[in-house]
N, CA, C and O of each residue as an XYZ file, in Angstrom:
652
protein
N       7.453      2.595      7.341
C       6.754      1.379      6.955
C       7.770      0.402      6.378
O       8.711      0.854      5.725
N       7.635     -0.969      6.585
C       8.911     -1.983      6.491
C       7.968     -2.486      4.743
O       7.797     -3.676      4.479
N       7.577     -1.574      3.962
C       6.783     -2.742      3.044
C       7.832     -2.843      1.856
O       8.725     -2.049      1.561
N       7.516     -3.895      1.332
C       8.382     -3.645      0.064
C       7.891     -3.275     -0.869
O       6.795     -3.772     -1.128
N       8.373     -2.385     -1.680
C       7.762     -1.926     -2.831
C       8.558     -1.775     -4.028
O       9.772     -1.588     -3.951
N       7.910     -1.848     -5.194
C       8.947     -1.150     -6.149
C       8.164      0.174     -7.062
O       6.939      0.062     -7.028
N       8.574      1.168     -7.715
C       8.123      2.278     -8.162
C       8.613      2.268     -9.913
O       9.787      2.137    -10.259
N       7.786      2.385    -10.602
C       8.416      2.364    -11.836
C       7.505      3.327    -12.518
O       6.308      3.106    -12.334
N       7.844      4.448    -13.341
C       7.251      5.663    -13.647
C       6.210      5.903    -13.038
O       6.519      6.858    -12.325
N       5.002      5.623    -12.818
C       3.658      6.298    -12.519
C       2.866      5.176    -11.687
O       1.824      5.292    -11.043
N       3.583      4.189    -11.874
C       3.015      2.906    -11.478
C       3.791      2.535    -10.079
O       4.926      2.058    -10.089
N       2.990      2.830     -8.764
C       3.685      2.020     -7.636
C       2.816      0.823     -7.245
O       1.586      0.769     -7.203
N       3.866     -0.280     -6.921
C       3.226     -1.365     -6.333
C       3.780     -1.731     -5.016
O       5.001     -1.607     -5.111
N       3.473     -2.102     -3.900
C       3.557     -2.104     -2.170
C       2.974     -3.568     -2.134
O       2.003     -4.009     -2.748
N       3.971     -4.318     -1.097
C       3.514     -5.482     -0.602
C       3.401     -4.442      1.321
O       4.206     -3.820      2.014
N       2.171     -4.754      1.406
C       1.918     -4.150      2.637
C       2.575     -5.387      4.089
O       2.657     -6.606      3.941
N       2.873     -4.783      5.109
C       3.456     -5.370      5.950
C       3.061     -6.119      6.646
O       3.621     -7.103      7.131
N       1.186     -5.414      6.887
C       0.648     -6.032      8.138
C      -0.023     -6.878      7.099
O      -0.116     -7.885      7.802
N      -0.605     -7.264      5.871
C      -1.580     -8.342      5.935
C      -0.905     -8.809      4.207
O      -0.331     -8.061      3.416
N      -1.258    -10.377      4.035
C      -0.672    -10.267      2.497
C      -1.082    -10.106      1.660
O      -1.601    -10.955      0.934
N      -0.961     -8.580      1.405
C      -1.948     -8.178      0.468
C      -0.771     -7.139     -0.512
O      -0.198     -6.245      0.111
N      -0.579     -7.243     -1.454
C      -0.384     -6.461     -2.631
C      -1.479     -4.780     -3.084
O      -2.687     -4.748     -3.318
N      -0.661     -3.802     -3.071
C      -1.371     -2.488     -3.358
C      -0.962     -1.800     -4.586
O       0.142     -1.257     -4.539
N      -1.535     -1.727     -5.522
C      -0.738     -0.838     -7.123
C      -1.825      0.351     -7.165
O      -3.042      0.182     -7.082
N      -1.209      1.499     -7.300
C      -1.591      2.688     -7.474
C      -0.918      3.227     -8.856
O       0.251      3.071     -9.209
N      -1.738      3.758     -9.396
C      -1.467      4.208    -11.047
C      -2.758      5.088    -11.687
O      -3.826      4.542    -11.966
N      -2.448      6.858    -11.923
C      -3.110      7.598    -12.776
C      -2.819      7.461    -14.396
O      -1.852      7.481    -15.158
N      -3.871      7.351    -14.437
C      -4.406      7.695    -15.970
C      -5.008      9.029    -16.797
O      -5.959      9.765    -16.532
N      -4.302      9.027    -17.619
C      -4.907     10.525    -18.751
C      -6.122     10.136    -19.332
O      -6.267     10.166    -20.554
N      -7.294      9.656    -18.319
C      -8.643      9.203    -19.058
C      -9.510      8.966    -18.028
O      -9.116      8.495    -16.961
N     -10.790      9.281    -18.265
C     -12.286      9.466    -17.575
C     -12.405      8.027    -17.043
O     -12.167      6.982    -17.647
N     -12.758      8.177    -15.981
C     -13.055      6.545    -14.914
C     -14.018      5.961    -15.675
O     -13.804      4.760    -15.840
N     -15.000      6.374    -16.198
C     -15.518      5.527    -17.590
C     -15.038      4.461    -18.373
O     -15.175      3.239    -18.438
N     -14.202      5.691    -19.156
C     -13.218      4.489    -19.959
C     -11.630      3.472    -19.930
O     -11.004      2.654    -20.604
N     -11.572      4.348    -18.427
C     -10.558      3.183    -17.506
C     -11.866      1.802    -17.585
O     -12.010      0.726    -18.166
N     -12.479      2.507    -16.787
C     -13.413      1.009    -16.386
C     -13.730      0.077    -17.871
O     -13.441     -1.117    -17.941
N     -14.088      0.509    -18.513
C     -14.652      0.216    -19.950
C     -13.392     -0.979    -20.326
O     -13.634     -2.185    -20.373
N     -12.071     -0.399    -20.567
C     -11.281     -0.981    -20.610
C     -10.737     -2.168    -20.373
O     -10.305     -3.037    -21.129
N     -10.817     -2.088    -19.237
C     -11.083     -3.561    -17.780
C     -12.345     -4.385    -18.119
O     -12.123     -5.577    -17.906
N     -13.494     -4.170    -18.538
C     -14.620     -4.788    -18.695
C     -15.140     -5.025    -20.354
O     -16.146     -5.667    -20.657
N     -14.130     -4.295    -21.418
C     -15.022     -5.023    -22.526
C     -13.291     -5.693    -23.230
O     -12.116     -5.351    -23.360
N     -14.368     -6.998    -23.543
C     -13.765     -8.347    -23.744
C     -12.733     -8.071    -25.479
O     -11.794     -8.686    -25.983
N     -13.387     -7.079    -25.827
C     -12.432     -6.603    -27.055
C     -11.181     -5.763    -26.648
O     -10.062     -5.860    -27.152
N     -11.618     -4.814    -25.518
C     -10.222     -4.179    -25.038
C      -9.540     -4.456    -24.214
O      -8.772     -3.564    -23.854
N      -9.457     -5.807    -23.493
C      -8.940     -6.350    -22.394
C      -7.466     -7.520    -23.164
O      -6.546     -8.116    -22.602
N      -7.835     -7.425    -24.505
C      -6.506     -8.281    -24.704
C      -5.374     -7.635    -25.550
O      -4.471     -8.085    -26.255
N      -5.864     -6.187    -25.128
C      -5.233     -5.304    -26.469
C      -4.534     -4.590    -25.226
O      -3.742     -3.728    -25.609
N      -4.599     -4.695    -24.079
C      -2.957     -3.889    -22.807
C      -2.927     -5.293    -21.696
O      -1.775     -5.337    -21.265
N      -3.461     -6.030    -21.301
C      -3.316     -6.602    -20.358
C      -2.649     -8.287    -20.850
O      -2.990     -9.168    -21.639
N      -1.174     -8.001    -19.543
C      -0.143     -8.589    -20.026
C       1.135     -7.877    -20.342
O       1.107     -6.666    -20.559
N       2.324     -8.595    -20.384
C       3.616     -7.777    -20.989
C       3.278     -8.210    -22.690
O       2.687     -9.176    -23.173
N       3.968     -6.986    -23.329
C       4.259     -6.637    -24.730
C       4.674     -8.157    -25.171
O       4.507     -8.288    -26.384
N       5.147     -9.300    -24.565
C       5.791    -10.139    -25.156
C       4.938    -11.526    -25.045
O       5.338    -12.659    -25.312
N       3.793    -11.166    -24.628
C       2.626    -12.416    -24.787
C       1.336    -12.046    -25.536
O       1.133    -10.844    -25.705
N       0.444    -12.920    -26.003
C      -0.570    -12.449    -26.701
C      -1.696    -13.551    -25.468
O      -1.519    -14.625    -24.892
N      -2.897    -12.483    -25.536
C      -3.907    -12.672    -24.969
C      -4.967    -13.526    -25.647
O      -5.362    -13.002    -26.689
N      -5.562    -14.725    -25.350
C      -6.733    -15.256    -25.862
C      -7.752    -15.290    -24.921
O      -7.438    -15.711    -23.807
N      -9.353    -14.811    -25.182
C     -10.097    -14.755    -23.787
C     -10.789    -16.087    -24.259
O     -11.032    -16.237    -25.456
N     -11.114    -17.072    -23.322
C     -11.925    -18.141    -22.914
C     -13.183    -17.553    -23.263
O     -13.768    -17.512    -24.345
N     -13.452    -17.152    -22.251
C     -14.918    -15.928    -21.282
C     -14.713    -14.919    -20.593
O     -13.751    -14.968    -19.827
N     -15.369    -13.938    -20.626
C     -14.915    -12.766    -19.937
C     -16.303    -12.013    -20.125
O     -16.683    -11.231    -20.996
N     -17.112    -12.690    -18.650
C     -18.659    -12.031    -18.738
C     -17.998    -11.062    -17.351
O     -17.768    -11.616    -16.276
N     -17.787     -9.823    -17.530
C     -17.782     -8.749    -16.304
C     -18.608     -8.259    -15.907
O     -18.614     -7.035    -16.030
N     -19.705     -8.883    -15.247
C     -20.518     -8.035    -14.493
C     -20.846     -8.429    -13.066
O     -19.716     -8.873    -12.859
N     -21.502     -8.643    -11.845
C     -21.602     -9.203    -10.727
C     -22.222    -10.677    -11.166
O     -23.185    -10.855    -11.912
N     -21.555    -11.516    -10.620
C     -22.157    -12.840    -10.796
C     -21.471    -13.445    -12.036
O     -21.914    -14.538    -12.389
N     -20.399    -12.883    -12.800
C     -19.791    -13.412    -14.062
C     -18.572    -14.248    -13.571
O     -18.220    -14.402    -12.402
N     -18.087    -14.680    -14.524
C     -16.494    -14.980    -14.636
C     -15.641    -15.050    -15.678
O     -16.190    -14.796    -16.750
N     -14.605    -15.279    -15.735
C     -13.560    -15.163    -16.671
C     -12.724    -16.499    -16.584
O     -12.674    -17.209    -15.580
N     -12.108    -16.730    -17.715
C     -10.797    -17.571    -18.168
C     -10.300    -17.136    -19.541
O     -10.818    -17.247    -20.652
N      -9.141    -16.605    -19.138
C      -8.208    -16.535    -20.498
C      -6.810    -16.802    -20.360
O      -6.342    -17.133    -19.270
N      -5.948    -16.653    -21.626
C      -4.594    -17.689    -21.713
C      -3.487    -16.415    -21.975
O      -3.747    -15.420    -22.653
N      -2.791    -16.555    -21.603
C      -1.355    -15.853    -22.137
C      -0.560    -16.650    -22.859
O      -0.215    -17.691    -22.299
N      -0.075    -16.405    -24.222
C       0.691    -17.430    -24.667
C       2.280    -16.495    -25.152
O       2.393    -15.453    -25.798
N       3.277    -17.332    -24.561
C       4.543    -17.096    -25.123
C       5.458    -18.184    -25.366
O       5.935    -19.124    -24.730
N       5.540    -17.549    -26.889
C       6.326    -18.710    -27.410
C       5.523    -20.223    -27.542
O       4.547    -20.289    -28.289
N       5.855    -21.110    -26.985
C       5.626    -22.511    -26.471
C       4.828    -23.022    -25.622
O       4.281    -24.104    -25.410
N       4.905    -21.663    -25.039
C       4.403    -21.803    -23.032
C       2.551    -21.135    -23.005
O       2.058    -20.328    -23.793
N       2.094    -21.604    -22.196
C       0.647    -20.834    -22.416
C       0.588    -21.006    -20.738
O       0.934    -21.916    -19.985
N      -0.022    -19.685    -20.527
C      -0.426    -19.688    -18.953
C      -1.854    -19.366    -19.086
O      -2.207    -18.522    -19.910
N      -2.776    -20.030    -18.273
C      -4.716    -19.885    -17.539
C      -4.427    -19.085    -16.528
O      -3.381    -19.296    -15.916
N      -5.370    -17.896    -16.101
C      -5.920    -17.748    -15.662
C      -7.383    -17.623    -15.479
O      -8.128    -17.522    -16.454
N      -7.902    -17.627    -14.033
C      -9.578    -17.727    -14.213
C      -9.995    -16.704    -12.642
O      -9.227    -16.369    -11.740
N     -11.292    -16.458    -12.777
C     -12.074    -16.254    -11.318
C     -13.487    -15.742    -11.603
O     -14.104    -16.051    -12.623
N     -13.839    -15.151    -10.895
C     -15.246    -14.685    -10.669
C     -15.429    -13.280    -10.562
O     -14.568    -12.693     -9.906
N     -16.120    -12.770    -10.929
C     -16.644    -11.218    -10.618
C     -17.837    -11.360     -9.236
O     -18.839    -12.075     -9.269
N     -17.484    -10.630     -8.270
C     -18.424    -10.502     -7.224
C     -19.234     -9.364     -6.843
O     -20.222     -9.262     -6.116
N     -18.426     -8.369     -7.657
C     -19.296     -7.169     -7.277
C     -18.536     -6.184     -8.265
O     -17.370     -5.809     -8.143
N     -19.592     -5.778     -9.447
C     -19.111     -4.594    -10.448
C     -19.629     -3.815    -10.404
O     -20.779     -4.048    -10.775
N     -19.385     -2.291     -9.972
C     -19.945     -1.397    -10.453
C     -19.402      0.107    -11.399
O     -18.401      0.784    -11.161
N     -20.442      0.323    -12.515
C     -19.638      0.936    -13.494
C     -18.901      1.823    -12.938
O     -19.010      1.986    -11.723
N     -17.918      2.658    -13.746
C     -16.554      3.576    -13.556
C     -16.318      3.435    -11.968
O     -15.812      4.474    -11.544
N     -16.540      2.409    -10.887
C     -16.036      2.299     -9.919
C     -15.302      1.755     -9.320
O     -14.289      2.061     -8.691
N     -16.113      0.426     -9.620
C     -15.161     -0.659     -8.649
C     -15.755     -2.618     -9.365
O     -16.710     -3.243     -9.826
N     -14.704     -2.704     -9.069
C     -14.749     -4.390     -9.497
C     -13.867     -5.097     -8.666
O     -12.639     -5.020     -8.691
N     -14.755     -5.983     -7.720
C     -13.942     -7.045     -7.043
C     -14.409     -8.604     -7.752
O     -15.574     -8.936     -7.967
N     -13.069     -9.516     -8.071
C     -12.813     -9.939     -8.213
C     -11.876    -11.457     -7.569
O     -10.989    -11.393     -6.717
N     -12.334    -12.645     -8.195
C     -11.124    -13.699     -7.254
C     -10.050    -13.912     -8.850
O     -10.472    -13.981    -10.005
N      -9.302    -13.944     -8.603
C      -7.595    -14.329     -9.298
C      -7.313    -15.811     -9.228
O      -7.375    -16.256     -8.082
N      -7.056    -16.569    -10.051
C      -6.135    -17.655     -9.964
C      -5.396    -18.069    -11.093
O      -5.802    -18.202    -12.248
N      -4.197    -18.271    -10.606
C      -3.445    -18.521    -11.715
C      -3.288    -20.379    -12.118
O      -2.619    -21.075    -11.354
N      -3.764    -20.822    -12.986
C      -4.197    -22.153    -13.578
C      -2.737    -23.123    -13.243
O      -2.804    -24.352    -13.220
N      -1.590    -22.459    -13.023
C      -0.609    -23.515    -12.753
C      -0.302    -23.195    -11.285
O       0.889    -23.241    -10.978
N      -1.234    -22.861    -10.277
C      -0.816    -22.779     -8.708
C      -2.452    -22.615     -8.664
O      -3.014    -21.545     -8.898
N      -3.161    -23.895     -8.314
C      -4.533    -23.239     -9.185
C      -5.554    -23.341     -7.123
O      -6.714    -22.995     -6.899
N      -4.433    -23.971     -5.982
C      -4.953    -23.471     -4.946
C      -4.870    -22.424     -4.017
O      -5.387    -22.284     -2.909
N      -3.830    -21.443     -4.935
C      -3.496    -20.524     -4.476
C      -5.073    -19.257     -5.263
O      -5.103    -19.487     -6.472
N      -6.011    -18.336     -4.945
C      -6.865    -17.662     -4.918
C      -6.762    -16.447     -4.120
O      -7.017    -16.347     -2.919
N      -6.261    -15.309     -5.108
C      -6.432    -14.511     -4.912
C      -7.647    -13.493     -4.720
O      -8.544    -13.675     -5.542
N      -7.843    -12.563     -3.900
C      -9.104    -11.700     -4.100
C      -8.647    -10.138     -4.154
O      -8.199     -9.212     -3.478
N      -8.983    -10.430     -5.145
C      -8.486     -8.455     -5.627
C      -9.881     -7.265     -6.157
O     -10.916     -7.498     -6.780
N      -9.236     -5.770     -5.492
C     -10.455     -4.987     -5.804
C      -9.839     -3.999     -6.526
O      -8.610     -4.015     -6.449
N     -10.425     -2.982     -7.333
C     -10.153     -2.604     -8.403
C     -10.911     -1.376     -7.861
O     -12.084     -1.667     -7.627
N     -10.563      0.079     -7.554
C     -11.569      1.165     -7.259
C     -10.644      2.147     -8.445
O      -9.437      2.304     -8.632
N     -11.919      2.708     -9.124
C     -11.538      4.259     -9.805
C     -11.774      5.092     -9.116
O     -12.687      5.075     -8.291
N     -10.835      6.190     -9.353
C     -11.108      7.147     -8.338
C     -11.211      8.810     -9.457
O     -10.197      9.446     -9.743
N     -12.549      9.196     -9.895
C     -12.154     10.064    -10.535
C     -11.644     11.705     -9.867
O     -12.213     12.379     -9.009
N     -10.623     11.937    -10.482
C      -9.842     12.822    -10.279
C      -9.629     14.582    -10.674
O      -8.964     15.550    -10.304
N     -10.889     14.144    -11.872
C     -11.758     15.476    -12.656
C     -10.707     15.681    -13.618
O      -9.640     15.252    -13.179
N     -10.605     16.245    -14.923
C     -10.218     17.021    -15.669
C     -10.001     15.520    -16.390
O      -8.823     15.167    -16.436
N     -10.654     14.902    -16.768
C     -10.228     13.418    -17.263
C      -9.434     12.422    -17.163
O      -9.012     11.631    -18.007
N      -9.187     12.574    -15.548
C      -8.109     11.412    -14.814
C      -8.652     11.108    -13.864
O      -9.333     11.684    -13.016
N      -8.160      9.693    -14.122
C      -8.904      8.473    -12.891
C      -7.125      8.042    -11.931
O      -6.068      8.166    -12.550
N      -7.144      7.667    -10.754
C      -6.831      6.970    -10.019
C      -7.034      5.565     -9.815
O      -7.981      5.086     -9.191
N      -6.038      4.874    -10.406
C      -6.979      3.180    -10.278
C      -5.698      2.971     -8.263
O      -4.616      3.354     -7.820
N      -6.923      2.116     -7.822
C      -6.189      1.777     -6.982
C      -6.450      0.229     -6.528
O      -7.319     -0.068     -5.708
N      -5.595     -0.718     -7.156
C      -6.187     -2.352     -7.136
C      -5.369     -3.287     -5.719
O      -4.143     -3.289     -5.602
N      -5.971     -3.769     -5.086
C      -5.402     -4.522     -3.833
C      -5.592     -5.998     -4.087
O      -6.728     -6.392     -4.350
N      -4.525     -6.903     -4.029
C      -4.732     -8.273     -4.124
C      -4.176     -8.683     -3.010
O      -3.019     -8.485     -2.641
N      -5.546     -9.621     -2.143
C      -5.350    -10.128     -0.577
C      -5.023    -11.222     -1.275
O      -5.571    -11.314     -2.374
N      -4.000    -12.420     -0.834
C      -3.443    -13.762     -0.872
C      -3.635    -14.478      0.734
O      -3.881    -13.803      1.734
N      -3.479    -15.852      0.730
C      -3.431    -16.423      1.865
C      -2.294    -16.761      2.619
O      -2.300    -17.538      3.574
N      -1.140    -16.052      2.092
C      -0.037    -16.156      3.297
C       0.792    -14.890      2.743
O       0.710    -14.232      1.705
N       1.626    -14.830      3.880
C       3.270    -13.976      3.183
C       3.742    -14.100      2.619
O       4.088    -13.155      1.909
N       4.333    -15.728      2.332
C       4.919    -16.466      1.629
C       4.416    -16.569      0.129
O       5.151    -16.767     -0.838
N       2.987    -16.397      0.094
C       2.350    -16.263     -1.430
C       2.826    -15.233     -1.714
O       3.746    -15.209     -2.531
N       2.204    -13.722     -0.955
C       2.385    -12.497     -1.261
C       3.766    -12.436     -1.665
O       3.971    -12.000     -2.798
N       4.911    -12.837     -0.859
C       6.345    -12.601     -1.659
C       7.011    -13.200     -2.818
O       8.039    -12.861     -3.405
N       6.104    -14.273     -3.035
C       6.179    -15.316     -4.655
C       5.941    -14.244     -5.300
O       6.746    -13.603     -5.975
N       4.774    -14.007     -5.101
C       3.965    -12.924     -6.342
C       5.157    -11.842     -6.736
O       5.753    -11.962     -7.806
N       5.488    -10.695     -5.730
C       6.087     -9.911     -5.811
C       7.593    -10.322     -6.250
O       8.373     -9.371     -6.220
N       8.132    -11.534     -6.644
C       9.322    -12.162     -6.811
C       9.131    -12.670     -8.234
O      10.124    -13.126     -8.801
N       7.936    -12.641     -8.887
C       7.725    -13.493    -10.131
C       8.060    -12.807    -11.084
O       8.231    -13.354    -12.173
N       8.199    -11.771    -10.968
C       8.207    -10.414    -11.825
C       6.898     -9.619    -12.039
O       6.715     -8.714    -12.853
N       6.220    -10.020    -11.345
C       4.756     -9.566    -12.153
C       5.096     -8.004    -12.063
O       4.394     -7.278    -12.766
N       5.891     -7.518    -11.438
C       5.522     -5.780    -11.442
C       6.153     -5.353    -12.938
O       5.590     -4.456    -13.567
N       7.229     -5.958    -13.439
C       7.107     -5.570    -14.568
C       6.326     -5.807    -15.814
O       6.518     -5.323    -16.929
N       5.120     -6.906    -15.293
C       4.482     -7.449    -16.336
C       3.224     -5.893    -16.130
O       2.807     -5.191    -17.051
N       2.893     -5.757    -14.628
C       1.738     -4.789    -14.636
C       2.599     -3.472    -14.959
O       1.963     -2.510    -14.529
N       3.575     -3.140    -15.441
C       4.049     -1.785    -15.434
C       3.746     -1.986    -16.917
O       2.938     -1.141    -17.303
N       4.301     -3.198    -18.283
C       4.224     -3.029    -19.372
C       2.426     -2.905    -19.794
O       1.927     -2.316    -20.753
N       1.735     -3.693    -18.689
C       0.165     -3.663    -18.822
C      -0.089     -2.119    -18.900
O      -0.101     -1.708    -20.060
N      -0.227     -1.488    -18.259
C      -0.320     -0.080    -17.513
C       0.194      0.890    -18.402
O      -0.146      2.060    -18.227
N       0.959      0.597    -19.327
C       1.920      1.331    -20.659
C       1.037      0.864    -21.838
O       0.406      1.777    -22.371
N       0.884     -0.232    -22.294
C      -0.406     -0.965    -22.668
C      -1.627      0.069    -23.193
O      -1.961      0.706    -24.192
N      -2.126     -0.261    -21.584
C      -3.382      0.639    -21.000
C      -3.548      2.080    -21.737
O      -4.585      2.497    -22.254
N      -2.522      2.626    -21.683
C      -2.235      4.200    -21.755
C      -2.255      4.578    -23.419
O      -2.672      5.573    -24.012
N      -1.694      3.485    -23.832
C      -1.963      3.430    -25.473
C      -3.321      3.223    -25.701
O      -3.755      4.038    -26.515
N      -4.290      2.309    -25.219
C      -5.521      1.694    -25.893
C      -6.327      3.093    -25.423
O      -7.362      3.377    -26.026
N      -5.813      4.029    -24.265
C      -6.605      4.729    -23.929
C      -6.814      5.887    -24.511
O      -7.820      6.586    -24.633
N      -5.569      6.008    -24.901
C      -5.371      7.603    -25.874
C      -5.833      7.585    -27.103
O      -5.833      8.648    -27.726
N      -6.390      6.230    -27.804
C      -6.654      6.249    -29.208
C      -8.477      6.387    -28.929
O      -9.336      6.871    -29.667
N      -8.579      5.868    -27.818
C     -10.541      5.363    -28.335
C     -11.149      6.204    -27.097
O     -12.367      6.247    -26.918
């Protein structure tokens, strides 16, 4: 397979070849419950998501089918929006979602989010973000974001082991 990828402890992320779509695969030491839980309540979503070196403010963050979101990353000086929609949630399963990032705000991503429980209290998250060209898909994968979702995902693993 010609994809590019990069691998960083537990966390792989794949820009797939044939379509531009982004693939991150990453187990967790925790029940698809409270993976999901995680992702969906508005108190634990600003406490891993993001790198260690920004702080999270949520706008809105109604997660359920028919909701949406906007919240800010701020570093330093700089503050980044994002926003989208929830289209289809269902508990410890799956959440699809649209992505946009507020300073490329016609670029719209659509990303899905499946748990996969794994029994003995580990989930499989497996999240796919389709973009509208190659050229997006290889921005993305060029921005750094994989190290932003690897420090998320490290994050994650902390908020998960305490609650």
């Amino acid at each position: 397979m010609n994809a590019q990828s990069t691998a960083t402890s537990q966390t792989e992320i794949v820009a797939d070849p044939d379509v531009p779509m982004i693939r991150i695969t990453r187990e967790f030491a925790a029940a698809p419950e409270k993976v999901f839980r995680a992702h969906t309540d508005p108190e634990l979503v600003p406490q891993w998501l993001g790198p260690r070196d920004v702080t999270m403010t949520i706008d809105h963050y109604d997660c359920r089918t028919g909701g949406s979101y906007r919240y800010l990353h701020v570093r330093g000086n700089e503050e980044y929006g994002f926003r989208g929609s929830f289209h289809e949630v269902r508990p410890a399963e799956l959440i699809v979602q649209t992505f946009t990032f507020e300073g490329f705000p016609d670029g719209v991503a659509l990303e899905r989010l499946v748990l996969e429980d794994l029994g003995d209290g580990r989930t499989r998250l497996i999240a796919t973000s389709l973009v509208d060209s190659f050229e997006a898909r290889d921005a993305m994968m060029a921005s750094g974001m994989d190290d932003g979702i690897r420090q998320s995902y490290e994050r994650l693993d902390e908020v998960l082991a305490t609650g």
